[in-house]
C-alpha positions in Angstrom: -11.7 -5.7 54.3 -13.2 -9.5 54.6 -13.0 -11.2 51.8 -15.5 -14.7 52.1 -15.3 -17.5 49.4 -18.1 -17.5 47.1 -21.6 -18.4 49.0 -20.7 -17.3 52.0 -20.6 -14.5 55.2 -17.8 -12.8 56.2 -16.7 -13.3 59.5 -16.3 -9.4 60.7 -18.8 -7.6 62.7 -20.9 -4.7 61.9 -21.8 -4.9 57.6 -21.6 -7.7 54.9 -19.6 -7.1 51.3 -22.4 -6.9 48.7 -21.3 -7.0 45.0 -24.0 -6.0 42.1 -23.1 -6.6 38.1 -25.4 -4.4 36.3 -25.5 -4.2 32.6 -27.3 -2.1 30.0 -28.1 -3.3 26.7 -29.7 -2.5 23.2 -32.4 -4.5 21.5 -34.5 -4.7 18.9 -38.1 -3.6 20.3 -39.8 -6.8 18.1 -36.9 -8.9 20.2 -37.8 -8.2 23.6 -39.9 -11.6 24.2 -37.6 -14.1 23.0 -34.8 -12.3 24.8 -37.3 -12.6 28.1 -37.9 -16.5 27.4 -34.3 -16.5 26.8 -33.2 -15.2 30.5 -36.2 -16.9 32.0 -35.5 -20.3 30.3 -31.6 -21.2 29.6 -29.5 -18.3 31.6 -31.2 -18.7 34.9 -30.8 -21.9 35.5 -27.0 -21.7 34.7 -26.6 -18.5 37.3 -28.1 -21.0 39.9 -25.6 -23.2 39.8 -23.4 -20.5 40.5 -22.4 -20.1 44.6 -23.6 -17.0 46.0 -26.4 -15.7 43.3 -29.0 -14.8 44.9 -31.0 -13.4 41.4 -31.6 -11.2 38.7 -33.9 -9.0 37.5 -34.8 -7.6 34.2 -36.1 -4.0 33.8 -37.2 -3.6 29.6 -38.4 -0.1 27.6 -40.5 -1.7 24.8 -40.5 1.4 23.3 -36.4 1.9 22.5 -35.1 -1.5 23.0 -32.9 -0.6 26.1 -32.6 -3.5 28.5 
């Protein structure tokens, strides 16, 4: 396996190395905005400082919280 540093392609033929951090959280349903405006307005900008993000997304159930 090839191994780039961070922000970069690997140099082998035939595929990239993709890596994906996924995480599941509970919130309070009468949260959910302020943790949106939250992502959208203090930890976004930090991950783009970061070599190699490319972005996030958000996926919310209003209804139970679960983020």
């Amino acid at each position: 396996m090839v191994v780039a540093p961070p922000g970069r392609c690997p140099e082998e033929k035939g595929g990239w190395t993709v890596h994906a951090r996924s995480t599941t959280m509970q919130a309070q349903a009468s949260s959910i905005d302020d943790g949106i405006a939250y992502m959208r307005n203090e930890l976004m900008p930090e991950l783009e400082n970061i070599d190699g993000y490319v972005g996030i997304s958000l996926l919310v159930d209003r209804d139970s919280g679960r983020c």
